[in-house]
C-alpha angles and dihedrals in degrees: 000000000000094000085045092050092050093045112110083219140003138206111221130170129166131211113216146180121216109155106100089027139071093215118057108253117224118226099160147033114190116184131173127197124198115236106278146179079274103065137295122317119258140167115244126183119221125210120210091186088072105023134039115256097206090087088076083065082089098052094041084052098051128093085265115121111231114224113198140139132260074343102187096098085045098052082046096054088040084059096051102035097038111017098247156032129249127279099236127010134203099196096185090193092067093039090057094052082066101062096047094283105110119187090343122172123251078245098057095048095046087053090045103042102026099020088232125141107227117214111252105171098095087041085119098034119148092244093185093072110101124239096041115204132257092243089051084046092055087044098050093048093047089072094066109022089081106030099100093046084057089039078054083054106045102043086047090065089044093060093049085051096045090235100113088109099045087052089042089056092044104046078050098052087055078047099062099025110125099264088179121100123286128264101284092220090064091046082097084064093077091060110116091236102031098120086057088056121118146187118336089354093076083050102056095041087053087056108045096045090050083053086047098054091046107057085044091060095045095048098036098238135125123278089239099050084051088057137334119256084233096057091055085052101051091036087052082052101050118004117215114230093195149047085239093048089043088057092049092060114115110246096040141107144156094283091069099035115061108148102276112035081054088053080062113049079047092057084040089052090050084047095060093041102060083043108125117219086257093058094054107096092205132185138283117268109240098299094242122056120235088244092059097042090094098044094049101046083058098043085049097050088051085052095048081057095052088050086060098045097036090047078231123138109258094214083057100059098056132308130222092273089052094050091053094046091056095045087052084053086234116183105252096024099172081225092059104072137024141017086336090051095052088040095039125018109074099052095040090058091043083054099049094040097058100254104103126034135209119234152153122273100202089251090068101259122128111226131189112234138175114268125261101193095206110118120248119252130186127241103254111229 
């Protein structure tokens, strides 16, 4: 921990299980350290399963900079394991969208920056068997032995393109997102019918599914092995009253209703039905309004095309949520501020506005002009 704590940066990366549990369960830590003053750099795996995680609080917490990969499970499993995240992240994920490669694998950015094949056979291991094998163990460690090398390379084609701040912002802004649970009182809003929804049945879905997630969370299980979607559809349409009336919802079975798990989906079911209209948490609207649908879909096109041009992720300049957001003038519009704002915002309004058009340029290309104003007419035969 000592060579990690004194590292100017770090690569980390986990490897997790999440499919019987609620909480991700964490198998796996990888680091990495550069070569220091303290001694040469090196690559350790460390096992939760025989140490307590929570000492790397002190490295997340101190002034070194934490390299990983599509880093958002991993800061989720670091706050719960640790406590925290780390002070200062390098997602190179993220980086790399910002040099034309969007969403890209570990795998892919090692073959394109350091021309390296990257192991992928242990890739869905069960990292929770002990002992783990040596080729799980090369795997493991290949995740990390190379990640500040790729970070060298990446940042290295920010700076020629002048984008090192705008990846720095972003890779923050994962760094300091909410990684916790929901709000239990919007789990209803997963439901596959959740928007159709009325009345006391929004209520009583709200309620059961908070119960639900609940629950899920206590007892560390899944939210479907607690109850079915489908049973908190059919019990919203039509609330049971009684024991007998719950075991007769579609979707249940003994295994969900012991007594008293049943006593309280009932008392979850009342809940929701003395619920006022101002107590039910529902859903977003469709996150953009009919009357922005047209302008959005244009201003996205026209994104999409600066993507292309800027070798810039699209789904990192601004999605179809942001751009309505912006249009709607919302506080915090993601288009409002930054690195988004100086790239986005002024053409996007004169788009929207009238006073600059989108059109062809013969090559294939859309490209954003000044408006005429004249009508077009077409060449008569």
């Amino acid at each position: 921990m000592d060579r990690l704590s004194a590292a100017g940066r770090y690569a980390l990366d986990t490897e997790f299980h999440r499919e019987r549990t609620y909480w991700p369960g964490l198998a796996l830590v990888q680091v990495a350290w550069p070569d220091g003053d303290a001694g040469p750099g090196g690559v350790a795996l460390i096992d939760p399963l025989a140490v307590d995680t929570a000492c790397l609080g002190a490295v997340l917490a101190g002034s070194g900079v934490m390299v990983a990969h599509a880093a958002e499970q991993d800061l989720e499993i670091l706050e719960r394991a640790c406590g925290r995240g780390p002070s200062t992240l390098f997602d190179t994920q993220i980086a790399a969208g910002f040099t034309g490669h969007g969403s890209a694998s570990l795998s892919a950015l090692t073959q394109v920056f350091l021309g390296m094949e990257v192991a992928k056979g242990d890739r869905l291991s069960d990292w929770r068997v002990r002992p783990l094998t040596d080729s799980q163990l090369a795997y493991a460690a290949a995740d990390v032995e190379n990640l500040l090398d790729l970070a060298d390379a990446i940042s290295a084609d920010l700076v020629k393109s002048g984008r090192t701040q705008w990846a720095a912002e972003e890779c923050d802004a994962l760094r300091v997102r909410a990684h916790a649970p929901s709000d239990p009182t919007r789990a209803w809003w997963k439901l596959r019918d959740a928007r159709s929804l009325r009345g006391a049945a929004r209520g009583v879905a709200q309620e059961v599914a908070a119960w639900r997630e609940q629950r899920a969370q206590s007892t560390d299980q899944p939210v479907r092995t607690v109850l079915p979607d489908l049973a908190i559809q059919a019990i919203a349409h039509r609330p049971p009253s009684s024991v007998d009336a719950l075991n007769k919802v579609r979707g249940l079975d003994g295994r969900h209703l012991r007594p008293a798990v049943a006593s309280e989906v009932l008392e979850a079911v009342e809940r929701g039905r003395a619920l006022g209209a101002a107590q039910i948490s529902a859903p977003p609207a469709d996150d953009v309004p009919k009357e922005l649908r047209a302008p959005v879909a244009l201003v996205m096109a026209w994104v999409a095309q600066i993507g292309r041009d800027e070798r810039i992720d699209a789904t990192l300049l601004a999605t179809r949520s942001d751009v309505a957001s912006y249009l709607k003038g919302e506080p915090g519009s993601r288009l409002a501020s930054g690195w988004r704002s100086e790239m986005l915002a002024e053409p996007i309004r004169a788009l929207v506005d009238g006073e600059a058009v989108l059109a062809f340029d013969g090559a294939g290309r859309l490209v954003l002009e000044e408006r005429s104003g004249r009508t077009y007419l077409p060449r008569s035969s």
